[in-house]
N, C-alpha and C positions, 0 to 999 in steps of 0.2 A: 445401437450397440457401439455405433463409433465414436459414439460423445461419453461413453463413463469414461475413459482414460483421463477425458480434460477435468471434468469434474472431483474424477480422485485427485488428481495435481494441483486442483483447487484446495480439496478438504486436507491435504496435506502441508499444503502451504499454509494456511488457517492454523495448524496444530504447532506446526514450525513456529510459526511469526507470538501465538502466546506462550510454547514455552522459553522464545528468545527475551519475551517483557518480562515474564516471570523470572527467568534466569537472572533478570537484570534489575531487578528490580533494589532502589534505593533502601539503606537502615536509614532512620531517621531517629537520630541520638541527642535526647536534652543531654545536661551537664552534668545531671544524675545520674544518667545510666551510663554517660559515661566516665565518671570517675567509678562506679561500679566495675564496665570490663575492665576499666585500666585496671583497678584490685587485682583481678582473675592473670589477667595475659599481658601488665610491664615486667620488665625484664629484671629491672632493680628490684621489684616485691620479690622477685622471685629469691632472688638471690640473699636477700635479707631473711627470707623463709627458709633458706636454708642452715644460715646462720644460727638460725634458734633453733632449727633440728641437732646440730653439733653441739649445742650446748643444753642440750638435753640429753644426749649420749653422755657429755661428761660428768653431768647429774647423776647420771645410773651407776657411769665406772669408779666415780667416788663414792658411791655408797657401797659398790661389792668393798671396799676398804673394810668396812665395817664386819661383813659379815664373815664364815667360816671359809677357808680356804680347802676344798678339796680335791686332790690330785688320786689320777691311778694310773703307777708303770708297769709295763708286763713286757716280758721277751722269752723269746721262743728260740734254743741256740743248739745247733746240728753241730756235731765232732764229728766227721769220720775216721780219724787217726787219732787215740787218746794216750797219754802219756802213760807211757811202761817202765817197770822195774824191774833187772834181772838178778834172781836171789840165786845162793849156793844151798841145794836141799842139805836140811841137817838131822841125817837120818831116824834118829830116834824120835824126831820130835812132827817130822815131815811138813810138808807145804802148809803154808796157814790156810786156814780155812775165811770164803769170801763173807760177806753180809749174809745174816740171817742162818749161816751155818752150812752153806753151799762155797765149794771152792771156787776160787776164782779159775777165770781163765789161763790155761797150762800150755806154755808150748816149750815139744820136747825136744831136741835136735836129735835124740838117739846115743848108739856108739857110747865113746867115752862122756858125752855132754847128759848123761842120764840123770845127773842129778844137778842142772840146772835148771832153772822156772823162769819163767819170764812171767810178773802181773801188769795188768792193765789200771790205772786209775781214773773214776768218772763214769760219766755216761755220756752214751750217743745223742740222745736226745734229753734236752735241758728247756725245763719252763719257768718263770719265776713270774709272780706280781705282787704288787704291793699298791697296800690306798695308804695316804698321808692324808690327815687333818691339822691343820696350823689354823688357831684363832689366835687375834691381839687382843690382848687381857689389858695392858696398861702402855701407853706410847705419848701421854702430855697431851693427848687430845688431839694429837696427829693429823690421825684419819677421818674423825668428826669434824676440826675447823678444815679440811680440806674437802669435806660433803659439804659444807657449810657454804664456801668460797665459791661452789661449782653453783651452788642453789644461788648465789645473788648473782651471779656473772649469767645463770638462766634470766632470772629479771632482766639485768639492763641489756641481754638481746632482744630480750621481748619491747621492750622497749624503743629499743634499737627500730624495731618492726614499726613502730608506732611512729614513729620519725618519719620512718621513709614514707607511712600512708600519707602523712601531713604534707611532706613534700610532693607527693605524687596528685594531690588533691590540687594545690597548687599550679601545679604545672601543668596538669588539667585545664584548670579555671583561663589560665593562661591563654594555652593553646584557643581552647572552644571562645572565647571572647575574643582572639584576635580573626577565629575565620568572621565570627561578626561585623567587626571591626571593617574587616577587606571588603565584604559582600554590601557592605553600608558605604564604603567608597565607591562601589562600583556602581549602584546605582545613583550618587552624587554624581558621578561622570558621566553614565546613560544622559540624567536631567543634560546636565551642560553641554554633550553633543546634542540636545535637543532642541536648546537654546539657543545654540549657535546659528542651528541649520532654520529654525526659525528666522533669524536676524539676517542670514543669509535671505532667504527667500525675498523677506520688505528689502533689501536693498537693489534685489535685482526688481525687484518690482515696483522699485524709485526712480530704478534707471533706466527701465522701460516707457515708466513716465517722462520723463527728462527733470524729476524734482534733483536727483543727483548724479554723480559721475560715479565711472567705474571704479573707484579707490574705494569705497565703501566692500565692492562686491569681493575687490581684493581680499582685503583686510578679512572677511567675514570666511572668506574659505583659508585663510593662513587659519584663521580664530579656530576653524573646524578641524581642520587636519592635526592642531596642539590637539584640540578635546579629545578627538579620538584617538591619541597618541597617548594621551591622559587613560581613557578608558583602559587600554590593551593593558599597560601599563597596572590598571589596577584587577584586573581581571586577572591576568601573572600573580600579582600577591595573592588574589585570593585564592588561586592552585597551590601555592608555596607554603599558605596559615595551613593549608588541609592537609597540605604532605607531613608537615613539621605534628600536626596536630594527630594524625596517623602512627606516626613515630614515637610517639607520646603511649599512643594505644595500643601499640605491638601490634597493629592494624599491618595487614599487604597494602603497600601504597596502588595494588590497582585496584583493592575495593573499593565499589561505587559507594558512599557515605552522606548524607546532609545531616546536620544541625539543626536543632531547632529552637531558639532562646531570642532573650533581648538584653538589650545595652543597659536597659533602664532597670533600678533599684529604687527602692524606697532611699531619699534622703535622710541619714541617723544622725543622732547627737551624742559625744561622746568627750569623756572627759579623760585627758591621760592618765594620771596616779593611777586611778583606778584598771587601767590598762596595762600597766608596766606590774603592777604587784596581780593582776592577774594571770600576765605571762609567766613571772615567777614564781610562781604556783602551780600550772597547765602544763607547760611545755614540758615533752616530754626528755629532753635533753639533758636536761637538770637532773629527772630521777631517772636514765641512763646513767649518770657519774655518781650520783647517790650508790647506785648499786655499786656499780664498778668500784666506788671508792670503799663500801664495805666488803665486797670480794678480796680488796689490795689490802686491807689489813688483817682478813684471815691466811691471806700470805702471808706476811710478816711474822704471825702466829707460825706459822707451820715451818717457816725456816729454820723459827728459834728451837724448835726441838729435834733438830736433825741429830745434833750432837749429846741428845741426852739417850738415858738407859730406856730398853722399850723392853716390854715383858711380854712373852706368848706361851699359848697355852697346844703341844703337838701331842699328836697320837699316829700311828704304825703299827697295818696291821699288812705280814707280808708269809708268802707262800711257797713252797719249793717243790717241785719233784721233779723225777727221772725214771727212766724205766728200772733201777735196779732197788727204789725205795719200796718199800712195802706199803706204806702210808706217806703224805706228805707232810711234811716240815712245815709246822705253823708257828710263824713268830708274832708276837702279840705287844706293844711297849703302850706307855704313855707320860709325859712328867711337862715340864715348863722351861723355858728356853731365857735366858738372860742376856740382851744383847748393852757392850756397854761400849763404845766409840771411846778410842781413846786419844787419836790423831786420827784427822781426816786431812790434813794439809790445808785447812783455815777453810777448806770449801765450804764450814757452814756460815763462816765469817762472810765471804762474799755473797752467798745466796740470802742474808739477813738484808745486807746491803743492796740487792737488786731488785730484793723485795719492798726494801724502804723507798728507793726510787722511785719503781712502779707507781707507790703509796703518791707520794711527793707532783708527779708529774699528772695524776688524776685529781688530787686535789688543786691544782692548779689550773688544770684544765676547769675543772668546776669552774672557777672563780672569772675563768675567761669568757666559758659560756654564760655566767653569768649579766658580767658586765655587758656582751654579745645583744644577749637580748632586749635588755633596756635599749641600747640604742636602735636595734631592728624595731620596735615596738613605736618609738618616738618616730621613727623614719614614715613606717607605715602612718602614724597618726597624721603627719605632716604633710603626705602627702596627699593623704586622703581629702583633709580640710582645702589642698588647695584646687583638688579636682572639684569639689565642691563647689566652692568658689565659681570656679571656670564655668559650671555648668548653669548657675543663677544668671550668670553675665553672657553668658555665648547665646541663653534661650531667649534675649531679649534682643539679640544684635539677628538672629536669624530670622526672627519677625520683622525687624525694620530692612533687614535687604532685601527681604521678601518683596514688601511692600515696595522699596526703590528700585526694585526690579519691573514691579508691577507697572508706574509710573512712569518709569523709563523705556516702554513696550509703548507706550500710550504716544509719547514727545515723539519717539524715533518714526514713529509710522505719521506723524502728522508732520515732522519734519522739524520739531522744535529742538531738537538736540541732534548732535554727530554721533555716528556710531562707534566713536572711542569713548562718549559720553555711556552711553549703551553698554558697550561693551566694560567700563571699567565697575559698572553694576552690575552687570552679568558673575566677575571675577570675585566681587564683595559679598557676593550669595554663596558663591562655592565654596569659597575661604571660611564663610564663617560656618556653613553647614559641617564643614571639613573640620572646624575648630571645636563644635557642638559634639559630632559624633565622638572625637578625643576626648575630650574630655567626660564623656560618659561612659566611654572605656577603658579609661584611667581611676575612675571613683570606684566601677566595680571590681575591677582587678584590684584597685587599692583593700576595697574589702576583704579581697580573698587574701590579700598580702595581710592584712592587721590580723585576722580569724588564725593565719600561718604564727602570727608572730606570738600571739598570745596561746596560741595553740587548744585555742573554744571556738565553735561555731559559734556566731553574731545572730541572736534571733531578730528575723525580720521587724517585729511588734514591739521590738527596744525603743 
């Protein structure tokens, strides 16, 4: 009986410790799912999303323009004290008589005041309502280029939205190949403190032999204390690509996170023209100002008829009573309204002009993002070719250190070379490993940077 306590303490420890693995348990995110959450939870989609929700609202509030305007006012209005008149009775003809054939309210004072009257006018309680209908019958097209204006400025938000995924896809691509990037130096620098402590090892054990002196053994533990200086060192970045890469993801930088991808791409071939007139075609920057620049000249439209005559079409239909009507007062009208500006004090002069502005500084813009792109396009292709490059010539330089490494392991242990001989191959393998993995993180990034600038996905099978 006295051993179930320990046993429970066992199986609760047991339930503890899986659901602390499960609690902890790693996401493991390619670069697809993670440009996916960043869609859901970065901060700039969001915010771009909202964007095109406001201008969706202003979509609707220019089209009420168009349609009937309908209003209804009502008040409800208490007198306790209402305006009186005091008349001289004139006998033969006596006090008027009030509404509907009932006299009004009498007060007498008596005595000599017998043929004075005091009346009251109004009533105590006062209700009235009224509906208004107002449609525009003729305005130059007003209200429709100004639907119109609201519907392309929807576009180039939408648009707008389309930008920021491109970019956000980017910065992605970014982030997730440089934690690569880190995690590929860090095991470069594993090898090399491995390497070292190797070379360590054969010297002390040259110098146990008496083939050499302690300067070797020196030199091999300074060589070890850089690597592992070297290591820590890249171990820091690769916490720093995760954090940044987090940041990216609207990720809590304490969730536990890994990646899973490679450096390596298919090597493509590509010819610029055809990439410069494909950006200018794709991207959606271009048909953001496209919009905007057709929004800016149904402004222009709509300024110019600020100052001309606008026709509408009202109706009125309104209500009255009081406690002293018999039936309520119905008033009924309808007819057409003529509005004709005759001085506005030039305000439709300047709002022509701020509107042509507007026009003027989107078309220019166009013309910048234009040029823009051509040269981002050319950037990316250039660079692309030279990572390229780099990656044909680095993959043939890390096979030969390889090997001078290999053969350098061989001399130092039999004693036919120094271990600065040794060691400056040791340094020749890391350099170029170091040079190898850049360069393969620069070709794909450059992809991701060309696919940005043309603004198409690059099929791998190209």
């Amino acid at each position: 009986m006295g051993e179930r306590p320990f046993f429970i303490q066992i199986s609760l420890l047991l339930l503890l410790s899986t659901c602390t693995i499960s609690a902890q348990e790693l996401k493991t995110l390619t670069l697809e799912d993670s440009i996916q959450i960043a869609r859901q939870t970065n901060l700039s989609i969001q915010t771009t999303q909202e964007r095109v929700k406001t201008a969706e609202a202003q979509v609707r509030a220019a089209h009420a323009g168009l349609l009937p305007n309908v209003s209804l006012d009502s008040s409800y209005r208490y007198d306790k004290d209402l305006p009186k008149s005091v008349l001289e009775a004139s006998g033969a003809f006596g006090p008027p008589a009030g509404v509907g054939g009932e006299m009004p309210p009498v007060s007498e004072a008596g005595g000599d005041d017998e043929n004075i009257i005091e009346l009251e006018f109004g009533a105590h309680h006062n209700f009235q309502a009224k509906v208004t209908l107002n449609q525009p019958i003729f305005a130059w097209g007003r209200y429709y280029k100004n639907y119109q204006s609201a519907k392309l400025s929807l576009e180039a938000a939408r648009k707008e939205l389309d930008v920021a995924y491109n970019q956000l896809v980017l910065d992605v691509s970014e982030a997730f190949y440089r934690i690569l990037l880190s995690l590929e130096f860090v095991k470069v620098s594993e090898q090399t403190v491995e390497l070292v402590e190797k070379q360590l090892k054969i010297a002390q054990n040259l110098f146990e032999a008496g083939a050499s002196t302690n300067f070797d053994i020196l030199r091999a533990e300074v060589l070890l204390a850089n690597a592992r200086s070297n290591l820590i060192r890249a171990k820091n970045g690769a916490r720093i690509a995760m954090d940044v890469y987090k940041n990216v993801m609207n990720i809590d930088l304490g969730e536990s996170v890994e990646v899973q991808g490679s450096l390596e791409r298919p090597i493509l071939e590509f010819d610029l023209e055809p990439l410069i007139q494909l950006g200018l075609e794709k991207r959606p920057e271009l048909h953001q100002l496209q919009f905007s620049e057709g929004a800016a000249k149904k402004q222009v439209d709509v300024a110019k008829t600020r100052n001309r005559p606008a026709l509408s079409f009202f109706s009125n239909y309104q209500i009255d009573s009081n406690e002293r009507l018999e039936e309520m007062n119905r008033i009924w009208n309808l007819g057409f309204a003529l509005n004709v500006p005759i001085f506005d004090g030039l305000a439709t002069r300047a709002a022509v002009k701020q509107a042509e502005s507007g026009l003027k500084q989107t078309q220019l813009g166009k013309q910048q993002m234009t040029d823009a792109i051509e040269l981002e396009v050319r950037s990316a292709y250039l660079n692309l070719l030279e990572a390229k490059t780099l990656i044909n010539l680095q993959r043939e330089t890390v096979e030969q250190a390889q090997e001078s490494v290999r053969i350098a392991n061989l001399r130092y242990e039999n004693g036919m070379i120094t271990s600065v001989e040794l060691t400056d191959a040791q340094l020749a393998l890391s350099q170029a490993e170091v040079n190898r993995l850049q360069s393969l993180h620069d070709y794909t990034v450059g992809l991701a940077r060309l696919e940005k600038a043309i603004g198409h996905k690059i099929p791998i099978n190209n």
